[in-house]
N, C-alpha and C positions, 0 to 999 in steps of 0.2 A: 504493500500500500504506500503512494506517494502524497507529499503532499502538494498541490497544485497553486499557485497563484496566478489570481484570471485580474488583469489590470483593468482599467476603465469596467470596472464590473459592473456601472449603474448606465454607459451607455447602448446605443443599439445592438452592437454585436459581443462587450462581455456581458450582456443580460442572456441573450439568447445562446453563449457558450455556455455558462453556468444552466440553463435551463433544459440543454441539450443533454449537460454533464449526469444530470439528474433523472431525467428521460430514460437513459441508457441507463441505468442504475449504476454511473459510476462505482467502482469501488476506494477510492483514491480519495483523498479529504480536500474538499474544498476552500479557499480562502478570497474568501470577497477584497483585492486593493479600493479601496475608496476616501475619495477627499475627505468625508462628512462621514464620520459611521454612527449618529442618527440616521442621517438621511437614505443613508445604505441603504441601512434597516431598514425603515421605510420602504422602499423601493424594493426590497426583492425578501416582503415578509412572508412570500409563499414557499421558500426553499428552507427547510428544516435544515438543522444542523449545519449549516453555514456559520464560516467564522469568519471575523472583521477585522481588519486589519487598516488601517490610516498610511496611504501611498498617496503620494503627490512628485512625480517626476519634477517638478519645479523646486522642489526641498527635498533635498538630500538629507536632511536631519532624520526623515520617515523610513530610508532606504532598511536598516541595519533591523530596528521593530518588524518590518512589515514581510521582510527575509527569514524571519525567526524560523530556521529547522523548512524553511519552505526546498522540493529539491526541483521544483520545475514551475518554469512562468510560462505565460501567457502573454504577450507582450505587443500594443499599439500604440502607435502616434495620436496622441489626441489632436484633431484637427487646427488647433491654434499653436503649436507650437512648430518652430523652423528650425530653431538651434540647435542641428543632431549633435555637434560639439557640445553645445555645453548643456545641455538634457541627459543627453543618450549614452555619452560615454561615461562619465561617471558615475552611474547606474551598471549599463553593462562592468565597468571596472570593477563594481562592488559586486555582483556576483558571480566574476570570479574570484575575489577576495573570497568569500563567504564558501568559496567552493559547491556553485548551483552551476550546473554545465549544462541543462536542458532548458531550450527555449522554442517555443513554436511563436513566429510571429508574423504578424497581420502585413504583410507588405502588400506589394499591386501590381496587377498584370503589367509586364515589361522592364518592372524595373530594373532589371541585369544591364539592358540596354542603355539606359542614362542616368548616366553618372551625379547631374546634377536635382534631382532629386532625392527628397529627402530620404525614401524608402531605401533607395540604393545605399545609400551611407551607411545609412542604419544597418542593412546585411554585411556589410563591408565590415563596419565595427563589430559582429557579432562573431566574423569569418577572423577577426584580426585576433580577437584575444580565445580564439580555440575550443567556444564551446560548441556544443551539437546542437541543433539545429534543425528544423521546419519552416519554411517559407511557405505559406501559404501567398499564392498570389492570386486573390481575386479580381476580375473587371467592374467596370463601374457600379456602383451601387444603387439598386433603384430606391433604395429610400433616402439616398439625394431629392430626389423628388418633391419628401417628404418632411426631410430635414431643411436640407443648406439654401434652397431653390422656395421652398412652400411660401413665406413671409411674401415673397413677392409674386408668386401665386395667388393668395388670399388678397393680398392689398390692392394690385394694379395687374391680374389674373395676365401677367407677362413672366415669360423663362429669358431673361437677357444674356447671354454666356458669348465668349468669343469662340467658339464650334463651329463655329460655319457648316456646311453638311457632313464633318466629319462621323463617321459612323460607330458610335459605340456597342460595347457586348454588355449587358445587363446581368446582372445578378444578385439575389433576393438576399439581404443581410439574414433572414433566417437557415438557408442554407449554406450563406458563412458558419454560422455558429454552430450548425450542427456537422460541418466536415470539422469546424476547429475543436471541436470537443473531439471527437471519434481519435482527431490524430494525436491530442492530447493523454488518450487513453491507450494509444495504440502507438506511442511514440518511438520504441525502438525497432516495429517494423517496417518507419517511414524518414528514421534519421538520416540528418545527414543531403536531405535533396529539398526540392523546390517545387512545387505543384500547382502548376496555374488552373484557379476555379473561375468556370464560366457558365453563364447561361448556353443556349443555343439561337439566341436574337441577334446578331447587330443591326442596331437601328439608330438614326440620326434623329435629331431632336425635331424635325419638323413633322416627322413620323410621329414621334411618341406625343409630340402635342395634339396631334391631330386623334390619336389613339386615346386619350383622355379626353376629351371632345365628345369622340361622338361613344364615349362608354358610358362616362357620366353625367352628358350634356352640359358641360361646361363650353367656354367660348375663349379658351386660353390662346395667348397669341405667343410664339417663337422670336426674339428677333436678336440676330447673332449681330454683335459688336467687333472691331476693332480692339486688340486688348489696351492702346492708351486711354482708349474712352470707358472699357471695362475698367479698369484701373481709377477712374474717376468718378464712375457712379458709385463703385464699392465705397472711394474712402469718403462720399460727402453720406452714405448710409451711416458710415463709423466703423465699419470692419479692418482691424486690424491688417497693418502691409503686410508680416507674414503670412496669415492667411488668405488676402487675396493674391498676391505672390503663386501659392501651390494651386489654389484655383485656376490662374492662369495656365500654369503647367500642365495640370490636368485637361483644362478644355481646351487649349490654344493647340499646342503641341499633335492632341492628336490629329490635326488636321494636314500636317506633313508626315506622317506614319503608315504603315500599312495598317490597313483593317484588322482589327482584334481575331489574332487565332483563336477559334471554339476549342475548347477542353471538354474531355469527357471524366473527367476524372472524379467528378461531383458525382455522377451516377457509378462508376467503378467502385468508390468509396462507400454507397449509402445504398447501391440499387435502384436506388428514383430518380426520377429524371428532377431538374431544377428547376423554377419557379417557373413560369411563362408571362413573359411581363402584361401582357393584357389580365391576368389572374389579378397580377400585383395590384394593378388602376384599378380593378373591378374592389379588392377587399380593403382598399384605402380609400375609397371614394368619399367618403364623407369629407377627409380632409383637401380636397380640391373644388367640392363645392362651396365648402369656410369662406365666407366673406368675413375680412376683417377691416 
């Protein structure tokens, strides 16, 4: 029996890792990383026997607590943060100080390929200081949708991204979670490689607007930018430069790229096939009718 630490464990995908962990009737001890452990609690008071721990990547003072006897993490970028130097590595450094050499982590389709993203660093640092290792590399997330994209959805029912028709692969943050539990339970006969998780969609955003349209009867409008004018709208919203910075990356980029390679390896791992994104609009649709 190991014991596990699942980072970001109150967002989208370490809730539904933990909830996967449990599904499967992990046998392996759980430990919820979390900024707020009320709030934890709160959030995920349906998992019996969960333990809490106080992780904050931004304080290092939590690192040494929240490692206590832990011998495998879970490990993701929380989407505001850019400094893999000064986050990422002194964390990674501490466990291998602490002697935790097993990590499965959240990275993203391609990132082997560029350098200058943060994901790839982050492998780099993980490959540098010799511990084992799972890359998970999932393609885009359709609860971007639902997350990072919704506010201006609800508000002014517009998706603004600099995409142009670049063609993305979709894939359902619930079958993130439930490969990333599986491998987390099944770690030594997955160590050591990289497994890009994908839907079998790619589709461009004028697609999928139009695909939430006519599912939900919404009347949401696409209009791809320029990223300095991208750049401009984010920071008079107040969004953080590093974050709009990796947004950029994300949606600008892939439009000089080849089209997302499909993986099968989500249904190799689990036997089901993955989400199909019109499912997805169909069982989130209240939240894109939201006017706010």
């Amino acid at each position: 029996m190991e014991k596990i630490l699942i980072t970001g464990a109150t967002g989208n995908i370490g809730y539904q890792v933990i909830r996967y962990l449990y599904e499967q009737n992990s046998q392996n001890r759980i430990v919820a990383g979390v900024r707020n452990i009320d709030k934890g609690k709160a959030s995920l008071v349906h998992f019996g026997q969960l333990e809490f721990r106080e992780f904050d990547l931004e304080n290092p003072a939590t690192f040494d607590s929240a490692l206590e006897e832990v011998d495998r993490v879970f490990l993701l970028r929380p989407p505001h943060i850019a400094g893999i130097k000064k986050y990422f590595r002194p964390f990674i450094a501490k466990l291998k100080e602490k002697g935790i050499h097993e990590v499965v982590f959240l990275s993203v389709q391609g990132a082997e390929r560029s350098r200058v993203i943060p994901h790839n660093k982050i492998e780099r640092l993980i490959t540098e200081f010799n511990l084992d290792y799972i890359f998970l590399r999932p393609s885009y997330f359709m609860q971007n949708l639902t997350t990072t994209l919704i506010e201006e959805i609800q508000k002014n029912r517009k998706i603004i991204l600099p995409a142009g028709k670049a063609r993305f692969n979709w894939i359902d943050a619930d079958n993130i979670g439930e490969a990333a539990a599986l491998l987390l339970d099944q770690f030594e006969a997955y160590k050591n490689q990289a497994y890009d998780l994908t839907g079998y969609e790619n589709e461009d955003f004028y697609t999928v607007t139009d695909w939430i349209n006519q599912t939900v009867g919404t009347k949401i409008r696409y209009e791809s930018v320029n990223p300095i004018r991208f750049y401009r709208i984010k920071r008079k919203e107040g969004l953080p430069k590093g974050k709009i910075l990796v947004m950029l990356m994300l949606h600008f980029l892939p439009r000089f790229q080849k089209e997302p390679q499909i993986s099968g390896f989500y249904e190799q791992l689990t036997g089901k096939k993955p989400t199909p994104l019109k499912e997805f609009i169909k069982r989130e649709g209240d939240a894109f009718t939201k006017l706010i």
